[in-house]
C-alpha positions, -999 to +999 in steps of 0.1 A: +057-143-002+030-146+018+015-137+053-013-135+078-036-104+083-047-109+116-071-076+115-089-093+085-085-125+093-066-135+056-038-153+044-021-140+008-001-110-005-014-069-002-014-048-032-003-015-025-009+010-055+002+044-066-020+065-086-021+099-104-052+120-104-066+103-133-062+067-117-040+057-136-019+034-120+020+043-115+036+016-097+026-012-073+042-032-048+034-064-032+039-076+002+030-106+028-007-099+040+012-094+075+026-062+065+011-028+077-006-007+054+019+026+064+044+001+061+037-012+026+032+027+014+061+041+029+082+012+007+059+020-024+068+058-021+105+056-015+110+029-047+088+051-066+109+076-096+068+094-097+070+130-086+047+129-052+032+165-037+032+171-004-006+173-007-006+138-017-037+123-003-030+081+015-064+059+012-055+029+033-081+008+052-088+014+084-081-004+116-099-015+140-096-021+179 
């Protein structure tokens, strides 16, 4: 699987991660690099069996343009 990021100019895979508070890491997923960020989270969050709060806080990177 892999993909083109055209915003950061890169070839490869995206890591998306779910964390608790502590950082301790709950599941991941990985995608093509030429899948969005909100894309790749929603996916993480609905295969996820982790309780997540409506006050869950999303730190993606930030697009440009």
């Amino acid at each position: 699987m892999h993909g083109y990021d055209s915003g950061k100019k890169a070839n490869g895979r995206k890591r998306h991660l779910l964390a608790d508070t502590l950082g301790i890491v709950c599941k991941v997923y990985v995608s093509a690099a030429n899948i969005g960020d909100r894309d790749g989270a929603a996916v993480l969050l609905r295969r996820s069996t982790h309780p997540v709060s409506s006050k869950a806080v999303s730190y993606t990177s930030s697009r440009s343009g």
